[in-house]
SERO-4910 file (N, C-alpha, C, O; in steps of 0.05 Angstrom, whole numbers):
BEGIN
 pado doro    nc1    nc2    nc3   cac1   cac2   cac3    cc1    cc2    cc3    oc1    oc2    oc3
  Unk    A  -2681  -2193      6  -2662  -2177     22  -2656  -2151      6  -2662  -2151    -18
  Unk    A  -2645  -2129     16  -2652  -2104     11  -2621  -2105     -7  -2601  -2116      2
  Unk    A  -2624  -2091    -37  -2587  -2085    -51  -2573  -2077    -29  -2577  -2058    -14
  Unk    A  -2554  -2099    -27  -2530  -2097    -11  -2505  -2072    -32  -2486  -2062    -21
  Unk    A  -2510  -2068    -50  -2496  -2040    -58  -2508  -2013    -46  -2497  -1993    -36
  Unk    A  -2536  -2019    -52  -2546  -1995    -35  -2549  -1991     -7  -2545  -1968      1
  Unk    A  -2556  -2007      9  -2546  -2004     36  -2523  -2008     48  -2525  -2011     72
  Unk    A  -2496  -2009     36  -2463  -2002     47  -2469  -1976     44  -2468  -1962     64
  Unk    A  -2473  -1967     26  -2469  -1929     31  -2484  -1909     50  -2502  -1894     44
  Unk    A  -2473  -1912     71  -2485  -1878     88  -2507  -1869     76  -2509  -1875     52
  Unk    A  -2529  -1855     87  -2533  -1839     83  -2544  -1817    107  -2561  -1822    125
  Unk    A  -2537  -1805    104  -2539  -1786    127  -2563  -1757    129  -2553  -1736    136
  Unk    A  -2581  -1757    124  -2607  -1734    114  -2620  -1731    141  -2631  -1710    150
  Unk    A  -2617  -1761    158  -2629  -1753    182  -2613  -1729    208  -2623  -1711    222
  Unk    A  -2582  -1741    206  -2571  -1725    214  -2564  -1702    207  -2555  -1688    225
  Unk    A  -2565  -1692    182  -2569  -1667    165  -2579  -1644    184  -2570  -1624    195
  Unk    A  -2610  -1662    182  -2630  -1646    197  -2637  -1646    215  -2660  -1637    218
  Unk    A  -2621  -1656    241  -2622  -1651    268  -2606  -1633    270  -2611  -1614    285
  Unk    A  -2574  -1635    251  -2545  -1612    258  -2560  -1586    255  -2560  -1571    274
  Unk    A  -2581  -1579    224  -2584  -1558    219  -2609  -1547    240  -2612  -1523    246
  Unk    A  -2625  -1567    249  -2647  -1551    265  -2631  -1540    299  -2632  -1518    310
  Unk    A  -2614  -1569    309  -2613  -1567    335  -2579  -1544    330  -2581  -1522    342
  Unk    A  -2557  -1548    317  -2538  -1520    322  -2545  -1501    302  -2547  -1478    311
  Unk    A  -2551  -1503    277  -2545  -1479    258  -2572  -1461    267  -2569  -1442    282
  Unk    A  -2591  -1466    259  -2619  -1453    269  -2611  -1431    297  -2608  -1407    299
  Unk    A  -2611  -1447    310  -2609  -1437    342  -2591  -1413    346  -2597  -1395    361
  Unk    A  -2560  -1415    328  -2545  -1394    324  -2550  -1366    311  -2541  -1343    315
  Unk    A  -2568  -1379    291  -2575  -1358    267  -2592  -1342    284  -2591  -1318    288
  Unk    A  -2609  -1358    293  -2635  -1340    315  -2625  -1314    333  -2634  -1291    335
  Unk    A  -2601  -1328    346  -2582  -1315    370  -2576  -1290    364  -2577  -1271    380
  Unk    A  -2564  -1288    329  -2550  -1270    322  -2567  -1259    318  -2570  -1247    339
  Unk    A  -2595  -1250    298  -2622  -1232    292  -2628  -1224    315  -2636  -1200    316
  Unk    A  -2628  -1240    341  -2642  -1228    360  -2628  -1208    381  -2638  -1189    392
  Unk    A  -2599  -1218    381  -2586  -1196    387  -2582  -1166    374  -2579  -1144    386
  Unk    A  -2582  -1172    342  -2587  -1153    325  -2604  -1125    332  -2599  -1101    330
  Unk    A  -2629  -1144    343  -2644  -1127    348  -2655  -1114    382  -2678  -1106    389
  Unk    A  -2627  -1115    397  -2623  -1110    419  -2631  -1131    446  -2635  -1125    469
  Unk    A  -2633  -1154    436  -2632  -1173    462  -2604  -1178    469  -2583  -1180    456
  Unk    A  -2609  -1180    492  -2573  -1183    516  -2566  -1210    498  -2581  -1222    482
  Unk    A  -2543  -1214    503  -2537  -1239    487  -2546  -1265    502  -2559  -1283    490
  Unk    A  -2538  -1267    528  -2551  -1293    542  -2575  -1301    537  -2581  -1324    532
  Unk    A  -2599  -1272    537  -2617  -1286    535  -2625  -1283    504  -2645  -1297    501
  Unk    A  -2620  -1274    485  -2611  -1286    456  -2615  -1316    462  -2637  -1326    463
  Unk    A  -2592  -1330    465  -2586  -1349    468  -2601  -1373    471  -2604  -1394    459
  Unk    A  -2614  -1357    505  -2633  -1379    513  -2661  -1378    505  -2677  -1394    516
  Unk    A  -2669  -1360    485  -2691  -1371    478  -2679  -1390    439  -2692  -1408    429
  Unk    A  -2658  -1382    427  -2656  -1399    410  -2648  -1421    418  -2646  -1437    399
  Unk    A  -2640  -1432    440  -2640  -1459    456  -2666  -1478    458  -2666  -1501    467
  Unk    A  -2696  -1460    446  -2718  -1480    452  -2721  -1481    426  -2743  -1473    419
  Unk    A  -2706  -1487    409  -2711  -1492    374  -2707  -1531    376  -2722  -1550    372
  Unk    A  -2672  -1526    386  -2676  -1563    396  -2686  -1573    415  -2693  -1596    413
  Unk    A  -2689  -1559    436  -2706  -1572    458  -2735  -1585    451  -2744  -1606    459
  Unk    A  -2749  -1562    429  -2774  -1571    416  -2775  -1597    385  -2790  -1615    376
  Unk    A  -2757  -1589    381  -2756  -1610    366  -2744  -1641    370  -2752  -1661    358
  Unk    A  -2725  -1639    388  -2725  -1671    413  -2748  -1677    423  -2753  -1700    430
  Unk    A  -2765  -1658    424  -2794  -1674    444  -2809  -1673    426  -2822  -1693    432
  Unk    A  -2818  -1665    406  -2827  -1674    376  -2820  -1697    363  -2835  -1712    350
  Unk    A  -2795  -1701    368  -2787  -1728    361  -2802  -1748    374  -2817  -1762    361
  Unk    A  -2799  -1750    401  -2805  -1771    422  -2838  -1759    418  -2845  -1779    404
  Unk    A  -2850  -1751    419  -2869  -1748    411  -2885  -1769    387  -2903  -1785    394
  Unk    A  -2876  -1767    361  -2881  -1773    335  -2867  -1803    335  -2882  -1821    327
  Unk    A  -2840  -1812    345  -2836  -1834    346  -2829  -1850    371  -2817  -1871    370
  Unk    A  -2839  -1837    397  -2833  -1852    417  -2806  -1861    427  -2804  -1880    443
  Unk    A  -2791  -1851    419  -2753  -1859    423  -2744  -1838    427  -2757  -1820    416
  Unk    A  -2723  -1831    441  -2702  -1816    436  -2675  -1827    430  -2662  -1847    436
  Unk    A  -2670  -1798    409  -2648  -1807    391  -2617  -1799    412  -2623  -1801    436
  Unk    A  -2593  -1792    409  -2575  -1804    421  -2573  -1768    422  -2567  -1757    443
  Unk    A  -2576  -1756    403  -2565  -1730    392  -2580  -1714    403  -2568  -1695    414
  Unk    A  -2611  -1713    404  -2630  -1712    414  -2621  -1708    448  -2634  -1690    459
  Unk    A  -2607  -1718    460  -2607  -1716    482  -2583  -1705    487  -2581  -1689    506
  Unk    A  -2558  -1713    470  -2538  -1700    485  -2539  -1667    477  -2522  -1652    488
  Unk    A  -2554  -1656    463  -2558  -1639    449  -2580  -1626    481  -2566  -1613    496
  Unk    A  -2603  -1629    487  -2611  -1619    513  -2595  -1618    538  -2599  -1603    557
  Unk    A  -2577  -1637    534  -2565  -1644    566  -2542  -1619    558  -2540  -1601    575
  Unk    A  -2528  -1617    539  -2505  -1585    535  -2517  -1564    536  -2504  -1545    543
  Unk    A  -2549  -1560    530  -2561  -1532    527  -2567  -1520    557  -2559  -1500    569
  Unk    A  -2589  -1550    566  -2583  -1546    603  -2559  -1537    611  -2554  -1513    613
  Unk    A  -2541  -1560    617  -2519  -1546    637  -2502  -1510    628  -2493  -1494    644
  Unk    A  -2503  -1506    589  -2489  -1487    585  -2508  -1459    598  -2498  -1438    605
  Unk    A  -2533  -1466    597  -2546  -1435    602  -2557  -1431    630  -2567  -1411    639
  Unk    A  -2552  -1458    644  -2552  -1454    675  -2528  -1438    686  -2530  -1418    699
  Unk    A  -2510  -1449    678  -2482  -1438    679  -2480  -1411    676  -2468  -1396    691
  Unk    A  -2494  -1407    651  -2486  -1375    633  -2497  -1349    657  -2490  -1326    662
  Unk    A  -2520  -1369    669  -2541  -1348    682  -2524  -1358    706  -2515  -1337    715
  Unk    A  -2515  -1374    719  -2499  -1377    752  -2487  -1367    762  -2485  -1362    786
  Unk    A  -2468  -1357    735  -2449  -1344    741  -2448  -1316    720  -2425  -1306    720
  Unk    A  -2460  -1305    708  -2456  -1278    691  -2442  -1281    667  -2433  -1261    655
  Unk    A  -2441  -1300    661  -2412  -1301    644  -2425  -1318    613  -2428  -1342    611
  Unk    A  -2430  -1299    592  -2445  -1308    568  -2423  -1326    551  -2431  -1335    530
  Unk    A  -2392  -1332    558  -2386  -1348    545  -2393  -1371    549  -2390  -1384    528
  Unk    A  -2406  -1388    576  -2413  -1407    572  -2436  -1415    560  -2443  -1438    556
  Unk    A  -2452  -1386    554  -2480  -1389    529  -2459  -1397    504  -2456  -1419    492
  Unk    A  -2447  -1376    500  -2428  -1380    476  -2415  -1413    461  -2419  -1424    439
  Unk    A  -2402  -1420    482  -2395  -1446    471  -2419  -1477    483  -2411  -1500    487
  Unk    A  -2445  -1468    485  -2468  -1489    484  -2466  -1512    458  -2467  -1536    459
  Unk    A  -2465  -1494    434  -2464  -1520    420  -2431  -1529    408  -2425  -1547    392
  Unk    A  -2418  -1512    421  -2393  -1527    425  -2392  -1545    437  -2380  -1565    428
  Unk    A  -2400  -1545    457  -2414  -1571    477  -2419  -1592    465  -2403  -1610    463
  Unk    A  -2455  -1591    450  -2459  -1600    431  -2445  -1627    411  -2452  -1650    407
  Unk    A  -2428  -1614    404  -2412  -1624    383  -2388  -1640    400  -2379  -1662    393
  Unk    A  -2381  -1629    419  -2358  -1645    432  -2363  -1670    448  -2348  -1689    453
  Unk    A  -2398  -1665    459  -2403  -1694    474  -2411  -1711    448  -2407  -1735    450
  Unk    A  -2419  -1704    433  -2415  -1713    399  -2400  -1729    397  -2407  -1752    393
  Unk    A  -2381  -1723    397  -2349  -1732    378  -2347  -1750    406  -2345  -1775    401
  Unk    A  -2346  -1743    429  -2341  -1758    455  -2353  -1787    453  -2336  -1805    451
  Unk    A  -2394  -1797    451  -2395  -1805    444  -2391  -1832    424  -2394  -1856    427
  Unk    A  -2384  -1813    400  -2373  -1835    374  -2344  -1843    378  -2335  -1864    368
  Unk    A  -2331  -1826    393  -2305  -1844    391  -2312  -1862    419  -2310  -1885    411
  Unk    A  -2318  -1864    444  -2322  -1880    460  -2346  -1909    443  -2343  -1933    443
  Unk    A  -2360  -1896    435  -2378  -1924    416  -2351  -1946    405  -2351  -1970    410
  Unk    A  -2337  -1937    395  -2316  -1958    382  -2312  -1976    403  -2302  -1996    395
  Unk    A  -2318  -1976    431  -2311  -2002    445  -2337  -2016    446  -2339  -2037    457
  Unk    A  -2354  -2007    436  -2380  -2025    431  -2379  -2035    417  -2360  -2033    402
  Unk    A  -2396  -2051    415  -2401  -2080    396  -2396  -2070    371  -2377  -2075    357
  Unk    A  -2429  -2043    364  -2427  -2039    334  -2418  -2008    343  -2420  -2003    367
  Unk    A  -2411  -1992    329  -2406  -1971    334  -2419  -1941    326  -2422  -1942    301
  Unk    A  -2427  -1915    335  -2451  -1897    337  -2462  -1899    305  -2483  -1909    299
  Unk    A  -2443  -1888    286  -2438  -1881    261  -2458  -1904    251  -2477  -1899    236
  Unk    A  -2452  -1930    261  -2472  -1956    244  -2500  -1954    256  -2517  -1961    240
  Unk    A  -2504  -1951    269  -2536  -1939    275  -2543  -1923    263  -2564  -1928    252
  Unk    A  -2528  -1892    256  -2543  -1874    254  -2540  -1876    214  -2553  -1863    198
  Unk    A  -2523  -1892    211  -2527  -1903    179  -2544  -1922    173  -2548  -1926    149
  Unk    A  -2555  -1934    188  -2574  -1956    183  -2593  -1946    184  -2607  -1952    165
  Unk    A  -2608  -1923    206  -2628  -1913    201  -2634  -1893    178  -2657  -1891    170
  Unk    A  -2615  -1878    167  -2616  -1859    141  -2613  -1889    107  -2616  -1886     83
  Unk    A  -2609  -1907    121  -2603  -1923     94  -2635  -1940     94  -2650  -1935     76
  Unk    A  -2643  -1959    117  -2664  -1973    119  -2699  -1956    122  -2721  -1963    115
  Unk    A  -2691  -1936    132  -2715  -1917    149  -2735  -1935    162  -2760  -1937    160
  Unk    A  -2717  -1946    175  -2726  -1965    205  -2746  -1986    190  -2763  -1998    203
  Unk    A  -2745  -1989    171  -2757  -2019    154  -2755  -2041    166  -2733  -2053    162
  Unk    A  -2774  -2054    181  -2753  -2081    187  -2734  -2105    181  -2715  -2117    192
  Unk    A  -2753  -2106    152  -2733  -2119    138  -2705  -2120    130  -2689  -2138    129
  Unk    A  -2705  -2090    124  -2684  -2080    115  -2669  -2076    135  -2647  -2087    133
  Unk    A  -2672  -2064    153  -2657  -2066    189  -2641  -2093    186  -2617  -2094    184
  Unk    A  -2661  -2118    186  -2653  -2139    188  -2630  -2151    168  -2612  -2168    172
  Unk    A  -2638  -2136    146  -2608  -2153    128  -2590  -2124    128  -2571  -2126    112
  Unk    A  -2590  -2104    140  -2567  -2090    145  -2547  -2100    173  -2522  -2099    175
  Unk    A  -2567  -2111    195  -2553  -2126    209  -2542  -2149    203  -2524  -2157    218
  Unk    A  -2549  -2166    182  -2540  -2186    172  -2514  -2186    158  -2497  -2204    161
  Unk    A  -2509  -2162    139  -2493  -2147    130  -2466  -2136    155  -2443  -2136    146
  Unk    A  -2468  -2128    180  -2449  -2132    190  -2435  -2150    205  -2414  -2146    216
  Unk    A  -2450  -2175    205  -2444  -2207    208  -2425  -2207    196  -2403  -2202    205
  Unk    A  -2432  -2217    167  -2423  -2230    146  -2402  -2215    129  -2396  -2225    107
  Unk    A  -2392  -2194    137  -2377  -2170    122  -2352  -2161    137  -2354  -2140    149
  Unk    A  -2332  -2172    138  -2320  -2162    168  -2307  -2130    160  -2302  -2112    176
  Unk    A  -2302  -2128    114  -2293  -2108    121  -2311  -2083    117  -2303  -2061    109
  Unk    A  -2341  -2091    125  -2356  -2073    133  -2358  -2057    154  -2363  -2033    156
  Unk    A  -2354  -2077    172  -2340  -2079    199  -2327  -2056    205  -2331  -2038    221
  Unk    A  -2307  -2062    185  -2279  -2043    196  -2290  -2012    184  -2286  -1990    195
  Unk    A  -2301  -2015    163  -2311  -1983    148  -2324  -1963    170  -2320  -1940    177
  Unk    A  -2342  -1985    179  -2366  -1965    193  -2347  -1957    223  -2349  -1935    234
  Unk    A  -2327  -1980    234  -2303  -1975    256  -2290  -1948    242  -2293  -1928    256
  Unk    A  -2276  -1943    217  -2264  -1919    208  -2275  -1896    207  -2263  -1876    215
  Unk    A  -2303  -1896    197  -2319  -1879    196  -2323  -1855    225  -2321  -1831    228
  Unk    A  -2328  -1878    241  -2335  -1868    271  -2312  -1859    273  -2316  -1835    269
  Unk    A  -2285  -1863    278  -2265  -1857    286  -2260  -1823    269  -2256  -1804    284
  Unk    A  -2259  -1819    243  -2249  -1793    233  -2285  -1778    244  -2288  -1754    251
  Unk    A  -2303  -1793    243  -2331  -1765    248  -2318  -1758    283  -2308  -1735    285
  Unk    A  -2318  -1768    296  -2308  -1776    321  -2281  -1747    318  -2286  -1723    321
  Unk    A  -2262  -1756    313  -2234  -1729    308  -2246  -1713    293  -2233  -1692    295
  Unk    A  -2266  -1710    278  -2271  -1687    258  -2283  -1659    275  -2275  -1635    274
  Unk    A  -2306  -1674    291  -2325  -1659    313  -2305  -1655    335  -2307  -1634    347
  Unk    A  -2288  -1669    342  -2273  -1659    367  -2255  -1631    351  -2257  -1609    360
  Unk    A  -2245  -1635    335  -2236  -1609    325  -2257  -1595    319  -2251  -1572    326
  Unk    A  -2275  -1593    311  -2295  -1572    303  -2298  -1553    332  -2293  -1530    335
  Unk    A  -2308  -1571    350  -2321  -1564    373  -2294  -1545    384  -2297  -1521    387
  Unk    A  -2269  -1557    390  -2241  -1533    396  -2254  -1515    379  -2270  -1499    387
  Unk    A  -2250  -1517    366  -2242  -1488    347  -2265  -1466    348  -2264  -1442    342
  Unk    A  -2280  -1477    354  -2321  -1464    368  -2307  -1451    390  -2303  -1426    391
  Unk    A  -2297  -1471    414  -2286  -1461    441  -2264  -1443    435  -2252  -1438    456
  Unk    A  -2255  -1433    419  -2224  -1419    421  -2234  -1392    400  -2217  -1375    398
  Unk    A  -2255  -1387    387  -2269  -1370    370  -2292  -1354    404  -2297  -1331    409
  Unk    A  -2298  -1377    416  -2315  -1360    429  -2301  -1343    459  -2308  -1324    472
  Unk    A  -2279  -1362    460  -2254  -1346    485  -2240  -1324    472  -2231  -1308    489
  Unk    A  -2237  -1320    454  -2219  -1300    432  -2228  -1282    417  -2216  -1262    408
  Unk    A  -2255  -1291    412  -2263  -1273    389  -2281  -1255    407  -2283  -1259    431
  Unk    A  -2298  -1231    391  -2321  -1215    396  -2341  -1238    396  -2339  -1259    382
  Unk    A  -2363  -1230    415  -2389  -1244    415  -2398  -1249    393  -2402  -1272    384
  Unk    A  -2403  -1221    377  -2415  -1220    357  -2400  -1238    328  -2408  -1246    306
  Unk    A  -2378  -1239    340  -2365  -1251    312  -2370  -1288    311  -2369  -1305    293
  Unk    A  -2373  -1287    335  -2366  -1319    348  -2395  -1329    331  -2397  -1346    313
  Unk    A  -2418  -1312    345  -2444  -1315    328  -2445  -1320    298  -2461  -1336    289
  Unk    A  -2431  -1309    283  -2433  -1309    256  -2411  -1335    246  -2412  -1350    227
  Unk    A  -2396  -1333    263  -2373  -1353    253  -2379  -1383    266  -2366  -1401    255
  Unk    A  -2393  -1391    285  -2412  -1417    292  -2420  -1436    284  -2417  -1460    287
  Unk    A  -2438  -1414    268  -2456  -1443    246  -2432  -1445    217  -2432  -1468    207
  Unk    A  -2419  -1429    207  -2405  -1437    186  -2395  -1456    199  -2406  -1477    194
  Unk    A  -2371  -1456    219  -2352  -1477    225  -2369  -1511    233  -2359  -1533    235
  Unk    A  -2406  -1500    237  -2408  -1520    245  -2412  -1540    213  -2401  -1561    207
  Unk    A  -2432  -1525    198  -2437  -1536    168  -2412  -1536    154  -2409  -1555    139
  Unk    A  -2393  -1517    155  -2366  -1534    146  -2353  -1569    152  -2342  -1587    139
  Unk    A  -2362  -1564    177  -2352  -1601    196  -2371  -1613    184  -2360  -1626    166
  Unk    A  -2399  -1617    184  -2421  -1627    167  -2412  -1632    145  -2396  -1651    145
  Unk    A  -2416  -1620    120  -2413  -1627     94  -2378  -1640     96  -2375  -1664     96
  Unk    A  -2363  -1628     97  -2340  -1638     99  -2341  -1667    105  -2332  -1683     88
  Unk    A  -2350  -1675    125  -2342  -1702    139  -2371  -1717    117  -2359  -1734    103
  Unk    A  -2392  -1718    111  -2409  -1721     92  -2396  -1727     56  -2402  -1742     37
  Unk    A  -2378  -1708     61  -2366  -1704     25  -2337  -1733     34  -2332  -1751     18
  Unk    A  -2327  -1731     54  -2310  -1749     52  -2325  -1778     62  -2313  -1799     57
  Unk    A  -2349  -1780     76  -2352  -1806     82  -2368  -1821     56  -2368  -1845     52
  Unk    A  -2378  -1805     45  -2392  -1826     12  -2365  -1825     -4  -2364  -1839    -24
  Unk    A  -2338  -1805      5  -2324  -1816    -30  -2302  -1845    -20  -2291  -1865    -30
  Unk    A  -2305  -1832      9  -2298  -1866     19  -2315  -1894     28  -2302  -1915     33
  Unk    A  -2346  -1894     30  -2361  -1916     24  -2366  -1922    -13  -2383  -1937    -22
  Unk    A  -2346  -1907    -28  -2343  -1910    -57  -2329  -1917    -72  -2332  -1927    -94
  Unk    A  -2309  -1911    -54  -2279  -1925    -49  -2277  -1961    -39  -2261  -1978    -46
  Unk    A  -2294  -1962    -25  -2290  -1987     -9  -2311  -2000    -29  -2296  -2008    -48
  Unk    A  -2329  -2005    -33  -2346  -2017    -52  -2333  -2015    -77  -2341  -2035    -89
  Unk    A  -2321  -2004    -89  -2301  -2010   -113  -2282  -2038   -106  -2284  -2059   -117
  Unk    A  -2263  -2031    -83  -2242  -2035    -73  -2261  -2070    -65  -2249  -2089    -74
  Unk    A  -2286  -2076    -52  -2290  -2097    -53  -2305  -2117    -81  -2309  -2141    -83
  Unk    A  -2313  -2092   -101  -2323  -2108   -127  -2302  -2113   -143  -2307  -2131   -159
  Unk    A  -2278  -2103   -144  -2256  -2113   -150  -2236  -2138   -145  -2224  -2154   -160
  Unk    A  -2240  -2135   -114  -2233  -2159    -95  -2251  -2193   -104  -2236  -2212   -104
  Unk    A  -2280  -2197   -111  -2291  -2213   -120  -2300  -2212   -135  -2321  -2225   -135
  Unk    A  -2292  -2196   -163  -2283  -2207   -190  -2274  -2221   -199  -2250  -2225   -191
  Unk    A  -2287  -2243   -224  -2273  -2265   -235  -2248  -2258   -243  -2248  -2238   -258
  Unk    A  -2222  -2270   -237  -2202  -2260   -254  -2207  -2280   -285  -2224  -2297   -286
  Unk    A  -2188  -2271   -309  -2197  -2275   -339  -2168  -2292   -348  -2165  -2300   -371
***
């Protein structure tokens, strides 16, 4: 069976690199291309085929689609149908506000599931779909109840973390200049990233103390 120290801890590299290809990429594109005199909508909608291409690359290479993967196409669709329906580039604007909010929507509705989003998408960054290892990470939330509850906490603050990110996307892109909203996007988004990343290992660090302590011989 695979170190049960090393598979309690997160790790998150896969979702890293979907946040940075499917929002930060796509933004950065938006802004150069406007730079250099594209309207902003359609800015937009061609840095919109950065994740579109790389969701079908996925399903491509591994035959699945991932959860992010999709809610990530299904916000890009409706925001730039919209943007073009009606004239109105704020709803290009807050696309991966979208993004992030059916995000957070997601992970906090997962908590009435069995296991919840966060424990999937940690199992696959901890096992890299090994079966074995799959198998005693599922075994691991059997037998662990207050594993249980970690990976339940977990979901719950990534869950509030992204729902605030995503406001504050929506209230930057109703308020602010276009141009500023562009530049200020991807920070707020890689801010929510590392942030929620820096606090979820110092609390799977926390809790693995907190239980090697707990079943320590007392002397």
């Amino acid at each position: 069976m695979a170190d049960r120290a090393n598979i309690t801890t997160p790790k998150f590299g896969g979702l890293i690199t979907s946040l940075a290809i499917d929002v930060v990429l796509p933004l950065l594109l938006a802004e150069l291309l406007i730079h250099r005199g594209v309207s902003l909508v359609a800015a937009l909608t061609i840095a919109a085929a950065i994740p579109f291409a790389h969701t079908i690359l996925g399903w491509v290479r591994k035959r699945r689609l991932q959860l992010i993967g999709v809610i990530a196409i299904a916000s890009i669709i409706v925001a730039v149908l919209l943007s073009f329906a009606t004239g109105n580039p704020v709803f290009a604007l807050v696309k991966e506000s979208a993004f992030t909010g059916l995000f957070a929507i997601a992970l906090l509705v997962s908590l009435r599931a069995p296991r919840p989003l966060i424990y999937y998408l940690a199992r696959e960054g901890s096992t890299g779909g090994e079966p074995s290892a799959v198998a005693a990470y599922d075994a691991l939330w059997d037998a662990r109840p207050e594993f249980r509850r970690a990976m339940r906490f977990i979901t719950l603050v990534w869950g509030l973390g992204f729902t605030l990110e995503a406001a504050l996307r929506v209230a930057a892109a109703l308020l602010l200049p276009p141009s500023v909203t562009v530049v200020l996007s991807p920070l707020l988004a890689v801010g929510a990233v590392a942030g929620l990343i820096i606090w979820t290992l110092r609390y799977a660090r926390r809790a693995r103390q907190r239980a090697a302590a707990a079943t320590a011989p007392s002397v």
